[in-house]
Each structure stands twice: as C-alpha cells, then as structure tokens.
N, CA and C of each residue as an Amber inpcrd file, in Angstrom:
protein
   471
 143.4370000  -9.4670000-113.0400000 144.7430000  -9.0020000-112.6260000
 144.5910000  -7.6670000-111.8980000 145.2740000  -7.6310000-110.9960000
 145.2640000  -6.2440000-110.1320000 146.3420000  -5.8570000-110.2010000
 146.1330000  -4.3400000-110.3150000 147.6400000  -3.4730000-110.2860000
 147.7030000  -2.7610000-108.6760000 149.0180000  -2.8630000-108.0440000
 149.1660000  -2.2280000-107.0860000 150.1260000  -1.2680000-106.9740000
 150.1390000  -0.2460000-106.4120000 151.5990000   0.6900000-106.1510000
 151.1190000   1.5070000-104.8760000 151.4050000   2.1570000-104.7940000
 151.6790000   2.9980000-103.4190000 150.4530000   3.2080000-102.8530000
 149.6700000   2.9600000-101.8950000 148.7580000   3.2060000-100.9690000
 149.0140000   4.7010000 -99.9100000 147.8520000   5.5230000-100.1270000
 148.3460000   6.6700000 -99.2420000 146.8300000   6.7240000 -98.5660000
 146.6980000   6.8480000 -97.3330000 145.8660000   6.9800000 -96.5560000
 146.0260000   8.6160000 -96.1020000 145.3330000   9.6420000 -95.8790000
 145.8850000  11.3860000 -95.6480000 144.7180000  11.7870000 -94.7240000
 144.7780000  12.2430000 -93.7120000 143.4470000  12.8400000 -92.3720000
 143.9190000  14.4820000 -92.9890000 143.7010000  15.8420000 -93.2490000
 144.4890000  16.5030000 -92.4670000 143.0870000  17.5860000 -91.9550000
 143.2060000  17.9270000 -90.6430000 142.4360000  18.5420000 -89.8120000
 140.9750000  17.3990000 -90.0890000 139.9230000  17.7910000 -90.2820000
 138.8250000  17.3650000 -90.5110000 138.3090000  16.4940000 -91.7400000
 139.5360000  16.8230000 -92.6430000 139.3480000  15.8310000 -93.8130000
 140.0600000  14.9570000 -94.0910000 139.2150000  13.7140000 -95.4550000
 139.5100000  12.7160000 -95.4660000 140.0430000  12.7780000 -96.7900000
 141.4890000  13.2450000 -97.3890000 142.0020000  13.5480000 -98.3490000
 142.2780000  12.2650000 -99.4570000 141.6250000  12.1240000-100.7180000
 141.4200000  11.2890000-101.4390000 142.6520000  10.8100000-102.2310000
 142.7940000  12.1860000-102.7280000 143.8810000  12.6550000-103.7840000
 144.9840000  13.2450000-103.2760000 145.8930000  13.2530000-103.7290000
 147.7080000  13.6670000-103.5500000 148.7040000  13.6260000-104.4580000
 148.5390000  14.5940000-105.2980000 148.9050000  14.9170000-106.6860000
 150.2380000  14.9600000-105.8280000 150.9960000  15.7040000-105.2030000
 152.0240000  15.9290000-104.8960000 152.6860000  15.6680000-103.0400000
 153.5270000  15.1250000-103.0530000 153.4960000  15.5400000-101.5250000
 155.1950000  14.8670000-101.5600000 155.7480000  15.6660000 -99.7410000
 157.4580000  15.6080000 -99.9130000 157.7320000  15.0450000 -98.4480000
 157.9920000  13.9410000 -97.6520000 158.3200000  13.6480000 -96.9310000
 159.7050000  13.7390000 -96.3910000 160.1350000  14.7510000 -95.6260000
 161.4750000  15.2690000 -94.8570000 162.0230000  14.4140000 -93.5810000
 162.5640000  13.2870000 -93.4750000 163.0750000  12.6400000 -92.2000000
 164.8230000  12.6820000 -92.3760000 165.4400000  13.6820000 -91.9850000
 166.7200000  13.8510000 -92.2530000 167.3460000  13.4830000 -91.1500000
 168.2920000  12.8310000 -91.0110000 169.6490000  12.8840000 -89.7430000
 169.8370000  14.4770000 -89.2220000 169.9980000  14.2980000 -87.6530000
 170.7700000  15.4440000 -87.3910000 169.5340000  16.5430000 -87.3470000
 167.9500000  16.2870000 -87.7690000 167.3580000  18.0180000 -88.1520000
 166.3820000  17.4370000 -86.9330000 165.7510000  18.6090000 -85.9840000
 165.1210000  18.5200000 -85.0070000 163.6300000  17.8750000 -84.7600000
 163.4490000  18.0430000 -86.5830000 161.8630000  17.7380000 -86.4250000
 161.5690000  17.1130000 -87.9660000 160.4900000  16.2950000 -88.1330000
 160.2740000  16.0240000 -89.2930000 159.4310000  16.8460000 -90.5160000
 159.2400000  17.2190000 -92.1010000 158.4170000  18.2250000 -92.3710000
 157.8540000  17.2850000 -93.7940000 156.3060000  17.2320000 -93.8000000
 155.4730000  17.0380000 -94.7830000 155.2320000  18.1660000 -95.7850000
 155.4510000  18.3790000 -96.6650000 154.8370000  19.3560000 -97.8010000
 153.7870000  18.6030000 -98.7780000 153.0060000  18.9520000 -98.8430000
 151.7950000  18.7540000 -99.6670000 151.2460000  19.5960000-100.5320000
 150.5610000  19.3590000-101.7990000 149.7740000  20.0200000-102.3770000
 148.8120000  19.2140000-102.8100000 147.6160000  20.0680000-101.9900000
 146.5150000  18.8450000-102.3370000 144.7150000  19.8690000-103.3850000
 144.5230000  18.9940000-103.9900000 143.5050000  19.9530000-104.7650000
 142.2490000  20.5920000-104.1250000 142.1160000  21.2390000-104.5980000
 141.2690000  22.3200000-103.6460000 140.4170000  23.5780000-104.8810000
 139.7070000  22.8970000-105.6540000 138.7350000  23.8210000-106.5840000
 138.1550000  24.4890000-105.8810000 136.8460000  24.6110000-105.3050000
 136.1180000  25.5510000-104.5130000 136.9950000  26.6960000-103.0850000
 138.2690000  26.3800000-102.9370000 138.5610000  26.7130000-102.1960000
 138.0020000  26.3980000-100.7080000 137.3450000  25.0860000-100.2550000
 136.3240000  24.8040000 -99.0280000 137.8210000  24.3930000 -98.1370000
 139.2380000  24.2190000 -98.7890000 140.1100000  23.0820000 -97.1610000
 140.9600000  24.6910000 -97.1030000 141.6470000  25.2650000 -97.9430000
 142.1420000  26.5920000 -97.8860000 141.4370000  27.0570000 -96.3740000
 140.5220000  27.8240000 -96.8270000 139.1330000  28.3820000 -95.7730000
 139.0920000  27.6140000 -94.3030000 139.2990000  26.0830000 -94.5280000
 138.7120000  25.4400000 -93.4580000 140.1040000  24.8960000 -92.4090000
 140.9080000  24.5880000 -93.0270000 142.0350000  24.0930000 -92.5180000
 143.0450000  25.5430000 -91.3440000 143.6690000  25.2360000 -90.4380000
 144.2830000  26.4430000 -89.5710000 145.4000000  25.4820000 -89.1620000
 146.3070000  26.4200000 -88.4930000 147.5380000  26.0360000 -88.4070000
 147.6680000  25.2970000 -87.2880000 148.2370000  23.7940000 -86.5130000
 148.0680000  23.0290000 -85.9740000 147.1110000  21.6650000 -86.1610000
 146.2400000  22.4310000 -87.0310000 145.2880000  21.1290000 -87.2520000
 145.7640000  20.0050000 -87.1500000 145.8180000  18.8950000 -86.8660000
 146.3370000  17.2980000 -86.9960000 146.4600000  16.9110000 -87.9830000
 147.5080000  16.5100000 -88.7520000 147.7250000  15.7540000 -90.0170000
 148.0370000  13.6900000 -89.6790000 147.9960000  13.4140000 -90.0700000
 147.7820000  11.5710000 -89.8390000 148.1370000  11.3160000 -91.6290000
 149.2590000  10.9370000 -92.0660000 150.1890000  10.0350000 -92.8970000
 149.8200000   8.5280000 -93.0480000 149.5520000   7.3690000 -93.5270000
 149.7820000   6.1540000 -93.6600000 149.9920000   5.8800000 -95.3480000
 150.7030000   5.1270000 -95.1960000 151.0760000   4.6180000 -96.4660000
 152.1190000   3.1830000 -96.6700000 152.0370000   2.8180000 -97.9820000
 152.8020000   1.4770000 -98.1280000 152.7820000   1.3970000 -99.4140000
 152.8440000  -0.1480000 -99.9110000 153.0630000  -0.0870000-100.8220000
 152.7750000  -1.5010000-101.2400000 152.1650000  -1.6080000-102.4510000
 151.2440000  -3.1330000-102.9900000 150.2380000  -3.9800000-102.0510000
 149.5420000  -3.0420000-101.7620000 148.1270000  -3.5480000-100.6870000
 148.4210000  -3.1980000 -99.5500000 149.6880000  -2.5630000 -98.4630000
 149.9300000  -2.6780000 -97.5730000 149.6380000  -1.3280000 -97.4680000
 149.5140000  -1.1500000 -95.6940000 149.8470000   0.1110000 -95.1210000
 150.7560000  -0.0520000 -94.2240000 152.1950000   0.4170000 -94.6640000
 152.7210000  -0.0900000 -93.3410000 153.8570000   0.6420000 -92.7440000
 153.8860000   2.2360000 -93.0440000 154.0970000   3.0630000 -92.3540000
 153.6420000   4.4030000 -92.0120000 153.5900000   4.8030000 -91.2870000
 152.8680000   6.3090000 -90.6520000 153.4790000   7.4320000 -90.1710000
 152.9880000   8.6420000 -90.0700000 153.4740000   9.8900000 -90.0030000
 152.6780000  10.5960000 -89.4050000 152.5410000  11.0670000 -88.1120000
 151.3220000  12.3410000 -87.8530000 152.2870000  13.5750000 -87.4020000
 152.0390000  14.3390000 -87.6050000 152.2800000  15.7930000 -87.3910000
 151.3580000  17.1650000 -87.4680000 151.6620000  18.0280000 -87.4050000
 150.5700000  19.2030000 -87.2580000 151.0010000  20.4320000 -88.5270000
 149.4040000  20.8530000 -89.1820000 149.7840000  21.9650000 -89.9050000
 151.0250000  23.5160000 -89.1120000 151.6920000  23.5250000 -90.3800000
 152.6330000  24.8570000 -89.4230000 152.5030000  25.7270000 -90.3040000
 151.9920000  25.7350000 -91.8020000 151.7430000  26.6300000 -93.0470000
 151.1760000  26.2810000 -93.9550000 150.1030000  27.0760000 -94.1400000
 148.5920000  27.1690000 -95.4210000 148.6880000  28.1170000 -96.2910000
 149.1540000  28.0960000 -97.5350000 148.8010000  29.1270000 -98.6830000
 148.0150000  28.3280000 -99.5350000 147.0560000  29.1640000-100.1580000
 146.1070000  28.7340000-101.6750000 146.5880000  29.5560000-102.4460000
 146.7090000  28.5100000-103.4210000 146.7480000  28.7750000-104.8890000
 146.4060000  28.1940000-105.8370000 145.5770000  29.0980000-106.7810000
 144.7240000  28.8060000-107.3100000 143.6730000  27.7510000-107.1420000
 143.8270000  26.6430000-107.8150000 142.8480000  25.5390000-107.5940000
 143.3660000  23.9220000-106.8190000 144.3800000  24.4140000-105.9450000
 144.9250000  23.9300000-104.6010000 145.3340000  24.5630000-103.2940000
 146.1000000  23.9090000-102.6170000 146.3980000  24.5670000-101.0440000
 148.1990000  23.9310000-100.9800000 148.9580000  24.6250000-100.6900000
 149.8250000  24.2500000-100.1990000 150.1720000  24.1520000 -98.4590000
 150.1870000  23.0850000 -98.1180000 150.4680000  22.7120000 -96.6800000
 151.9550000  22.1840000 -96.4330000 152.1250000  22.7040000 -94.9030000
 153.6510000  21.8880000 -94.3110000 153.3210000  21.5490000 -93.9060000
 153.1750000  20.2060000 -92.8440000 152.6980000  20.2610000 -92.0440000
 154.3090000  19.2650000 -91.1520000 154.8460000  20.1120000 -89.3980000
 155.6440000  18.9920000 -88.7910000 155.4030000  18.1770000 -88.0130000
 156.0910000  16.8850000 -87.6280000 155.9870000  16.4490000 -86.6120000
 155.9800000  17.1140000 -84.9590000 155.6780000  16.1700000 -84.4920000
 155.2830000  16.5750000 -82.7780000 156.7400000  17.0450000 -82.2230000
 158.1240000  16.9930000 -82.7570000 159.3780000  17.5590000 -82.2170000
 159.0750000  19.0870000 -82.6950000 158.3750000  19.6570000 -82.9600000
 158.2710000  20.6650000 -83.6880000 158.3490000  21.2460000 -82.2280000
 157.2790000  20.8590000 -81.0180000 157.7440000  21.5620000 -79.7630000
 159.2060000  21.8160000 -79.5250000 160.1220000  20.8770000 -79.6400000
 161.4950000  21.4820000 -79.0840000 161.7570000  22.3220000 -79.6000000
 161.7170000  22.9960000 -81.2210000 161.9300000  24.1230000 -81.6160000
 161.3040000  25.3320000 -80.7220000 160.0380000  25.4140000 -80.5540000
 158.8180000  26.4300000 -80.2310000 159.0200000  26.4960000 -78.6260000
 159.6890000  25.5680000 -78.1060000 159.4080000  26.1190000 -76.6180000
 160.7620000  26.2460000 -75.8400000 160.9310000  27.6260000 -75.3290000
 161.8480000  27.8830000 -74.7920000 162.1830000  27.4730000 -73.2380000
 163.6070000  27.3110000 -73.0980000 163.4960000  27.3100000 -71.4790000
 164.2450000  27.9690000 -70.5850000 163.5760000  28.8520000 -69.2300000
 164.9030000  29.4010000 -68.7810000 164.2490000  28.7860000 -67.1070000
 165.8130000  28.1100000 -66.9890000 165.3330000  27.0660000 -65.6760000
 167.1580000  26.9180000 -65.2640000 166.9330000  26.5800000 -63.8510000
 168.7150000  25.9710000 -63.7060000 168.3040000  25.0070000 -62.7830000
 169.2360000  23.7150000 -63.0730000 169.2770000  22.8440000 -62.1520000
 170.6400000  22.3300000 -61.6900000 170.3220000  22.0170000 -60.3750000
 171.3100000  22.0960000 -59.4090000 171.9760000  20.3470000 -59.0760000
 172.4590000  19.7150000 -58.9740000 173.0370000  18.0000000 -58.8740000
 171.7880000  17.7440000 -59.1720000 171.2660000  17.7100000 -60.4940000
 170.3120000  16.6310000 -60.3160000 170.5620000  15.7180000 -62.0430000
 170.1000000  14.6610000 -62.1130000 170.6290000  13.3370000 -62.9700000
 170.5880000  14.1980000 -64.4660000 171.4990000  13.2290000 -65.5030000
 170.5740000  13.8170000 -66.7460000 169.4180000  13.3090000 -67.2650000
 169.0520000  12.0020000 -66.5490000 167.8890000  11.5010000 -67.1460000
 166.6840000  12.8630000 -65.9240000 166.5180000  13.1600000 -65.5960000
 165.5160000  14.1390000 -64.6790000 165.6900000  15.2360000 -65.4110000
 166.7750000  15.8960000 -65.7120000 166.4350000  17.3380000 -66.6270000
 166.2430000  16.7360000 -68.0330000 166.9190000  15.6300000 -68.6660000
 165.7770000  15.6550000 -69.7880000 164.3750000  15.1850000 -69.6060000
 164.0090000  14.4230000 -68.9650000 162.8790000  14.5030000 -68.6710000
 161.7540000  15.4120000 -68.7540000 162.3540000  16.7040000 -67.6700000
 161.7360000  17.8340000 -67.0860000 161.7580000  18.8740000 -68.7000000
 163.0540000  18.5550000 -69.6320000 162.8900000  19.4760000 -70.9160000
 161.8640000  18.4610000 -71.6360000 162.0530000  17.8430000 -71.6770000
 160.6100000  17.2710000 -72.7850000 158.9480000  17.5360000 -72.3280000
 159.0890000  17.5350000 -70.7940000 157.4750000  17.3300000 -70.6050000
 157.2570000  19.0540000 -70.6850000 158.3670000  19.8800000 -70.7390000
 158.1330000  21.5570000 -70.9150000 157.7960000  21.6670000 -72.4970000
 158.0820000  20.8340000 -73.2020000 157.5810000  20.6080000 -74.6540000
 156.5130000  20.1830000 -74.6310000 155.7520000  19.9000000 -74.0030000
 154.3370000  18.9700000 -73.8930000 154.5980000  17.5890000 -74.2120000
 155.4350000  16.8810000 -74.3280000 155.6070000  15.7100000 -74.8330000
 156.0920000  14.5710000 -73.9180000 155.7460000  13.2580000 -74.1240000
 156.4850000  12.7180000 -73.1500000 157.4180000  11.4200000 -73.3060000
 158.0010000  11.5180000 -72.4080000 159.5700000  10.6690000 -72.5470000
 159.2170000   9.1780000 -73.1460000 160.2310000   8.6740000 -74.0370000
 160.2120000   7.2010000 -73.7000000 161.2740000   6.8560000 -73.5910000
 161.9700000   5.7380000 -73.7650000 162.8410000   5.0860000 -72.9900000
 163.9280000   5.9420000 -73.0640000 164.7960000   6.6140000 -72.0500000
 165.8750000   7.3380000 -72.2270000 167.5740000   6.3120000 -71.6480000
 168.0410000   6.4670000 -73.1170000 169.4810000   5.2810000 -72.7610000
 170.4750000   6.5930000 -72.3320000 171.6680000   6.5310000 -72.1240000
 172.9860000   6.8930000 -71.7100000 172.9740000   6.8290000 -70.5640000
 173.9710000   7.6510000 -70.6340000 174.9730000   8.0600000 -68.5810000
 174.1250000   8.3910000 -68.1100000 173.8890000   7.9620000 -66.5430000
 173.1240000   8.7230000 -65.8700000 174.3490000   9.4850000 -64.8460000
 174.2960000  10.5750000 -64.8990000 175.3420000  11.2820000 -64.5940000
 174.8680000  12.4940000 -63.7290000 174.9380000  12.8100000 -62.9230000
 174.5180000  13.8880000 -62.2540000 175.7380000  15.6720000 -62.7110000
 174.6580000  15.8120000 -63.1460000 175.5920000  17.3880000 -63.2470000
 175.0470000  18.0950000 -62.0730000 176.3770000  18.8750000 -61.9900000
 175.9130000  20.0300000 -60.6350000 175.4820000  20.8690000 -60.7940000
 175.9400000  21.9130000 -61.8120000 174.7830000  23.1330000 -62.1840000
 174.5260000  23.3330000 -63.8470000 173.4850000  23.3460000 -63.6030000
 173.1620000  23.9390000 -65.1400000 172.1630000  24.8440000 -65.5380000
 172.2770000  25.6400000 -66.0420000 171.7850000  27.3180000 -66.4540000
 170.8840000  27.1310000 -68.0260000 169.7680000  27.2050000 -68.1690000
 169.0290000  27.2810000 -69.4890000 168.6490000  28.4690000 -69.7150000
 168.6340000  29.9460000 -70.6590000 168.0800000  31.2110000 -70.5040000
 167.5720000  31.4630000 -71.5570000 166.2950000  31.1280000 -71.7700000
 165.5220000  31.7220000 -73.1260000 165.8610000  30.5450000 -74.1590000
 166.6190000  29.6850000 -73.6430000 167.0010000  28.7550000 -75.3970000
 165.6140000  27.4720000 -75.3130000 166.0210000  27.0110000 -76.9820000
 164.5920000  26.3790000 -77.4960000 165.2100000  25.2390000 -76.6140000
 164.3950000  23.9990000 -76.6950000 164.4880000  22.9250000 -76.0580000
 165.3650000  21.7610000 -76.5110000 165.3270000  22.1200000 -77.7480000
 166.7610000  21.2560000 -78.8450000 167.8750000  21.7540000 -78.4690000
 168.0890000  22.8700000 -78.0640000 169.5990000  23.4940000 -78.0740000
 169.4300000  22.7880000 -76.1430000 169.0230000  23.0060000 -75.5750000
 169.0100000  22.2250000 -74.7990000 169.9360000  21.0510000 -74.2390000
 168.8530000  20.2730000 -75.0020000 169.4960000  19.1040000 -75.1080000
 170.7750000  18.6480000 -75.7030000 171.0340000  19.6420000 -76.9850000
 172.2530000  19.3970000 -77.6110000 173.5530000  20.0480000 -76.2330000
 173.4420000  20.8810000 -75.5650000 173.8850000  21.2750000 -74.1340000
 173.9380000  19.9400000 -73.7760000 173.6000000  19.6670000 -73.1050000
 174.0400000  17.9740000 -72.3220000 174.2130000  17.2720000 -73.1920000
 174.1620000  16.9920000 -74.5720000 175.1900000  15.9970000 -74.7650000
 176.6990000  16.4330000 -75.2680000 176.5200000  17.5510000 -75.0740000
 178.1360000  18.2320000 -75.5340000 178.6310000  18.0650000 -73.3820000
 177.6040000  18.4710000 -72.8660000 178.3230000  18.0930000 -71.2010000
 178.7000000  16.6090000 -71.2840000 178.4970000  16.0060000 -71.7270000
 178.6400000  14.6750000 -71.3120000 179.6960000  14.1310000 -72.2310000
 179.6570000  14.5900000 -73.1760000 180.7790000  14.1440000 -73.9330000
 182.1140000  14.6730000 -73.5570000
C-alpha cells in the first residue's frame, strides 16, 4: 500500500530543496504580483550565505503522485535564523511594481502603450483582449508600471 499527499518539487537559486517544513503561497485578486514565503532548514548556515536576492525560485507541486501545478518567481528577501532561512520570494509581475515610467504618448492604440509598458518591465506580452482604442495623449511621470496600467483602464472605462 502506498501513501500519497502533497508532492513539492522546490529549485531556489542553485539548490535542490528536499525539505519544506513550512511555506505560504500568496495568489490574491486585485494584488500586482504573486508572494512565496518559505522557511526552509538550514543547520550549517551554507543556503543563508549562498542564496542573494533575485536568485530564481521554480515551485511544482500536486497532489497524490501528481505534479501538476507551478510557480517560479525570484528571491526579494533572505533572513537566517537560527537553524533556518526565511525567504520571499515574487513572481515575475514583481517588475511592474520596480519599474517606473516617465514617457507620453501621443494617438497611439492601447494595445501599443501596453505593450511598450510591459516590455519597459522586461517582460513580454501575451495575448492582449479589450478596446483597441486610440487615446490621444497620455502623460506617465515617475509612476510604477501597475499604476500605469490601472491609468488606462480607468481611461477606458
């Protein structure tokens, strides 16, 4: 007889994390980016030391033999304590927070300025639905790339 329950597969930076005494998966409505919290064991202190902020984190998990959903995102905060590490680590929207934009565009579509705000995030588009609507001017000054966007859809609405 075999017992099954939750399968967790864990990368984060360079390691191949066995164990996961604890961990908090954040996918909320409405919030810009997704956030992993972890606490993973760490006696010698070697992932504390080794791990830095961005590193690549890679998620899989399921449940009774399966793997059959995933999560990658990047470290954004490392504390040790004691004989573990506490990690956040967010998803890749974490750019729209972090990158600002000050740009104006003049009649051009909304599918082209969102476009042009995502690939200023490093990221890139996939299928973009609504209006394609041409606005005539629009002014961005210093704001993150979420507020942005939340800007055109308050224009459009």
């Amino acid at each position: 007889m075999t017992i099954t329950g939750l399968n967790i597969n864990l990368t984060v930076g360079a390691f191949t994390v066995n164990r996961l005494p604890w961990a908090e998966l954040s996918l909320e409505r409405g919030a810009v980016t997704g956030r992993l919290r972890m606490d993973l064991p760490d006696p010698r202190g070697e992932l504390a030391v080794a791990l830095q902020k961005k590193d690549p984190v890679d998620l899989f998990f399921g449940y009774r033999g399966g793997l059959s959903q995933s999560w990658s995102g990047a470290i954004t905060e490392i504390k040790a304590v004691r004989d573990f590490v506490k990690i956040t680590a967010a998803s890749p929207e974490q750019a729209f927070i972090e990158t600002t934009v000050t740009e104006c565009f003049h009649n051009e579509t909304t599918r082209q300025v969102i476009t042009r705000l995502i690939a200023l995030a490093g990221l890139t588009p996939g299928r973009l639905e609504g209006p394609e609507e041409t606005i005539p001017h629009l002014i961005f000054s210093g704001r993150p790339v979420w507020e942005c966007l939340q800007q055109i859809n308050a224009t459009l609405d």
